[in-house]
Structures are given as C-alpha cells and as structure tokens.
C-alpha positions as CSV (number, residue, x, y, z in Angstrom):
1,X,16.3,-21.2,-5.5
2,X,15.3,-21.2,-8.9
3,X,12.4,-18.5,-9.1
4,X,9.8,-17.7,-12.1
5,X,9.4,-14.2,-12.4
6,X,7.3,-11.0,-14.4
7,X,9.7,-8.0,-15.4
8,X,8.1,-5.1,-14.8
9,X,8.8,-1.1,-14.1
10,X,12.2,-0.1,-12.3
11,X,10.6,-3.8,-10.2
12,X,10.2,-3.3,-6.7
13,X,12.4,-4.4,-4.0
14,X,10.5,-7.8,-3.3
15,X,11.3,-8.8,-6.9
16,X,14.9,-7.8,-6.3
17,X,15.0,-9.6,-2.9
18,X,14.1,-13.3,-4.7
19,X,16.8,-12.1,-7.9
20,X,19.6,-11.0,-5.3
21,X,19.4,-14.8,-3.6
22,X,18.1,-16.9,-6.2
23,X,20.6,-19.6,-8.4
24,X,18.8,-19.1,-11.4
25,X,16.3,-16.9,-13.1
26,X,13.4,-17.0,-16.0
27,X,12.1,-14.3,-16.9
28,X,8.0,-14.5,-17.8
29,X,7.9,-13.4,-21.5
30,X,4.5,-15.6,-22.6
31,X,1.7,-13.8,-20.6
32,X,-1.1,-12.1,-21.2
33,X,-1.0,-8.2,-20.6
34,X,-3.3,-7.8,-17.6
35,X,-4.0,-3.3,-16.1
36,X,-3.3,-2.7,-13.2
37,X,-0.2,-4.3,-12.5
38,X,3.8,-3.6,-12.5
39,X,4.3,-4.6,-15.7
40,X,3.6,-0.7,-16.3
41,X,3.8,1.3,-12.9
42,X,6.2,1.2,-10.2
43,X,5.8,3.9,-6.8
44,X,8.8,6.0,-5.3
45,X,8.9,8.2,-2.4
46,X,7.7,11.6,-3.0
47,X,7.6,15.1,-0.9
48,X,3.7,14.0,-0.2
49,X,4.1,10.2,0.1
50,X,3.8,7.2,-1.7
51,X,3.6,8.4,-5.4
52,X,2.9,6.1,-8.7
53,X,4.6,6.5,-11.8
54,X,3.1,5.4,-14.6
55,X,3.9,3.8,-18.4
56,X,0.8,5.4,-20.8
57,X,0.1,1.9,-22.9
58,X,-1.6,0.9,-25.7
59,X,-4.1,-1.6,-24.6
60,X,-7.6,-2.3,-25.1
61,X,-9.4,-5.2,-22.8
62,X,-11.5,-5.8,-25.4
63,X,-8.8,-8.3,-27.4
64,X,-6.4,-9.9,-25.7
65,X,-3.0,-9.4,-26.1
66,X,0.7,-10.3,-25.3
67,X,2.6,-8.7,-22.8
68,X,5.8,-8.9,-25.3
69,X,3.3,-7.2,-28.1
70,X,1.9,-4.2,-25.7
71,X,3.1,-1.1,-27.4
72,X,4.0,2.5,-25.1
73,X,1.8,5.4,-25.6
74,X,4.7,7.8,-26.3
75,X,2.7,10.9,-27.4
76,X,2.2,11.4,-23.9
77,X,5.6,12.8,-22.9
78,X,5.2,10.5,-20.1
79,X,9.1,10.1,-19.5
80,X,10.1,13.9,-18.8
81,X,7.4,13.5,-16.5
82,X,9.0,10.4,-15.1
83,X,12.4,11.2,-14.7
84,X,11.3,15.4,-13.0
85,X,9.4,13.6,-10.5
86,X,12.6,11.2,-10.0
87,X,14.8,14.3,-9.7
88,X,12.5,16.0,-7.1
89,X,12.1,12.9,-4.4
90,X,15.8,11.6,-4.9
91,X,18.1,14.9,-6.2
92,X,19.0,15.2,-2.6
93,X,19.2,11.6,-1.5
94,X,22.8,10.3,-1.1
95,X,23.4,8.8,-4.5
96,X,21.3,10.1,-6.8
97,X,24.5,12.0,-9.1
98,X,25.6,8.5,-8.4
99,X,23.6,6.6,-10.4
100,X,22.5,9.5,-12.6
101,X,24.2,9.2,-15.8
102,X,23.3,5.6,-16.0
103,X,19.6,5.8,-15.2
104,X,19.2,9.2,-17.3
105,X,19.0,8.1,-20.9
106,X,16.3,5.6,-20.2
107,X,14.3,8.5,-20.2
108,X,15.3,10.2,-22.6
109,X,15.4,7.6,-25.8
110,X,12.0,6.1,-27.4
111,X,11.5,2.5,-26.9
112,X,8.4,0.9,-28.7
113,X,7.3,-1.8,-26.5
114,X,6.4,-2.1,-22.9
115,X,8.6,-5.4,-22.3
116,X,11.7,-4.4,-24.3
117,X,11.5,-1.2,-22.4
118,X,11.2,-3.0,-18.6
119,X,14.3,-5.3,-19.7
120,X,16.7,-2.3,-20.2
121,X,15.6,-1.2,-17.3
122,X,16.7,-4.0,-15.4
123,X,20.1,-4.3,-17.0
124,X,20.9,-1.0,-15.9
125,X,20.0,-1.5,-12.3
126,X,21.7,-5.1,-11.9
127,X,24.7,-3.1,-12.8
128,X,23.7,-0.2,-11.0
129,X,23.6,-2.7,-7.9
130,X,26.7,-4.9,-9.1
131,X,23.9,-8.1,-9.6
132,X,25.3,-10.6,-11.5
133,X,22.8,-13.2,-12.7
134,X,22.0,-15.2,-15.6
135,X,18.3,-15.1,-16.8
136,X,16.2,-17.1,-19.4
137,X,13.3,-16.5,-20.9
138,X,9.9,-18.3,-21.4
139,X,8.7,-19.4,-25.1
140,X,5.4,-20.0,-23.8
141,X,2.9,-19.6,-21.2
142,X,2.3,-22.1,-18.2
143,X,0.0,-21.5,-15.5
144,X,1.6,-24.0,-13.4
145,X,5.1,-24.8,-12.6
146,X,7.0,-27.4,-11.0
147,X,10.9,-27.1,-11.5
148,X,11.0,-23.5,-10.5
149,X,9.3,-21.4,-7.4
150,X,6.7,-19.2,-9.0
151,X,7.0,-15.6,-8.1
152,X,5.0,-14.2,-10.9
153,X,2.4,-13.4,-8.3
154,X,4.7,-9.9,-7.3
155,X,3.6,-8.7,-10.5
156,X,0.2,-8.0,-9.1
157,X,-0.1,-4.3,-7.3
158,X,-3.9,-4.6,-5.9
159,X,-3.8,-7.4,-4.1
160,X,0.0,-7.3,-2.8
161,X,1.2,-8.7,0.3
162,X,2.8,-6.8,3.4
163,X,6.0,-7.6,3.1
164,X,8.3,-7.0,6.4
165,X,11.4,-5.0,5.4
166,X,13.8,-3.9,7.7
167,X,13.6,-0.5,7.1
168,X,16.5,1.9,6.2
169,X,17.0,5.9,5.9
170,X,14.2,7.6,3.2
171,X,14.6,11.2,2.0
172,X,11.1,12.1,3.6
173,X,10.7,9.9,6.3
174,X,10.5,12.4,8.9
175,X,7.3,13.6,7.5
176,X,5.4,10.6,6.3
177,X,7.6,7.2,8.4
178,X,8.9,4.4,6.7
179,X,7.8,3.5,3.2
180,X,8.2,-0.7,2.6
181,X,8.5,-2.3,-0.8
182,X,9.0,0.8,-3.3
183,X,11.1,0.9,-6.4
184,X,14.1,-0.3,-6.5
185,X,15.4,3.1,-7.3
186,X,14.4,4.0,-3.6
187,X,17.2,1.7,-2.5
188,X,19.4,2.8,-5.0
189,X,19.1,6.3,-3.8
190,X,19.4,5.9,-0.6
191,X,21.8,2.8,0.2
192,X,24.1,3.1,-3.0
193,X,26.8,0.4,-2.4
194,X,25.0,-1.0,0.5
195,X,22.0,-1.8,-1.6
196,X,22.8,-5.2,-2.6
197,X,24.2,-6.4,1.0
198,X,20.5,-5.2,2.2
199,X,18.6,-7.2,-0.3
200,X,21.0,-10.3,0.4
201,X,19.8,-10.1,4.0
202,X,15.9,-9.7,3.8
203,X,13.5,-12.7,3.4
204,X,10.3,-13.0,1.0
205,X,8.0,-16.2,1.7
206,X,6.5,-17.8,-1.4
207,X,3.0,-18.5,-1.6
C-alpha cells in the first residue's frame, strides 16, 4: 500500500497502523494549517482518563497559512508541561526508562516550527519502534489523489472514526477500561518490543 499521510503530534496509533504495513510513504508537507486537528495535539492516558496534550501555536484564521510556515508559541513553557504529564501517566508503565532518554530531549530543546518539530518526533519513535520506512515529501498541495491511498483524513480529531483495536494492557485501565487509538507513546509504554508486532496485526479501512 502506498498511503498519503499528515505528520502530526507523537501521531496516533491509526497513523502508525497504515506506516507499519504500507510499501511506501509521503508525507503531506503542502497543506493549509487547519485548528483543531493533530497536526498540534495528540491524547495519552492519564490517572483521570483520556487527556489532550497540546502544542501553543502561532495562528490566526484570519490569513491563511502553511502548515510548514506555522510557528510554536514557545513562551508558553508548554513542553515541561508536556513531558510532567508524560512522566505521571507512563513513569510506572513497563518501558517508560526504556524509551526515556530518547524521547526526553524533545522536550527539552526549542524547535521553531510546528512541522519541523512533528518530523523529529517521528524519527525518534520509528526508531523507538525499530520502523524502518522510506518517506517522501509533497512540493505541493492536491486535493485529490490517484497513485496513492489518501490517509490524510486521520489528521482530523473532531470528526474521527471508531477504530476497532484489539486492545492491550493500559496503566489505568482498571479505573477507566480500555482506551482505543491514543498516542503512539501509549503503545510504546506499555508494549515496548511488542509494539510493532501489534501494529503489524491490526487493520484500518480507508475511506
């Protein structure tokens, strides 16, 4: 499968289901910044539920403008926040020391823009997860594709779709069940090793 697809916050593990099985990958560069969407928020498992982390942007709706030229608010110490609230869902999940050193610095260096930002955050978790894929990029936007099986849809977190994941152990399931289609940190966390073989063996339908 050759899929079309936004990067976007620590993506969750739908995205990572179509990158673990597909042949090739391009990654969306040409869009529009749109709120309200992954390209700047990604949700993890907290002591009280599903809980959103968010990027602080730059952004006005007003004038339109590139995903690529979106710009991170980082007056707001929006990181420390990020990676506290990381350590107090995952610190005693199986293999968060694990993974620590590798995720830590992301949160701990300034990056300018939004996209540049996402994209290290995906190299470190395709190595976190031993993914080895080769992506390209888009110069330009198209709203419709034919040679590739549009994902970019994923990108959009009001309107998602259910997705039917087998499930698998969470720090805080025994208070609040089974909690589908979070960050891919969730996995990480909890399956380590295993994460990959799990994405390799669920199924996402394209629209």
């Amino acid at each position: 499968m050759n899929i079309l697809i936004h990067p976007t916050y620590f993506p969750n593990i739908a995205h990572f289901v179509a990158l673990a099985q597909a042949k090739n990958v391009t990654l969306e560069l040409g869009d529009n910044y749109v709120k309200q969407t992954y390209r700047n928020r990604t949700y993890i498992y907290g002591a009280n539920g599903k809980l959103l982390l968010n990027i602080p942007v730059v952004f006005s709706q007003k004038n339109r403008k590139k995903y690529k030229d979106v710009k991170i608010f980082n007056t707001e110490k929006w990181q420390l926040q990020h990676w506290k609230s990381l350590e107090s869902a995952y610190r005693t999940s199986p293999f968060f020391e694990f993974y620590e050193d590798e995720l830590k610095p992301l949160f701990f260096e300034d990056t300018e823009l939004l996209l540049d930002f996402n994209l290290k955050c995906f190299d470190v978790i395709c190595e976190c997860l031993q993914l080895d894929i080769e992506t390209s990029k888009t110069t330009s936007f198209k709203k419709a594709v034919v040679d590739k099986t549009d994902l970019r849809y994923l990108v959009n977190a009001k309107n998602e779709t259910p997705k039917n994941f087998d499930s698998y152990t969470q720090v805080f399931d025994d208070k609040h069940g089974f909690i589908p289609n979070l960050s891919i940190l969730d996995l990480l966390f909890n399956e380590g090793p295993n994460a990959l073989n799990y994405l390799e063996s669920q199924t996402i339908t394209p629209r």
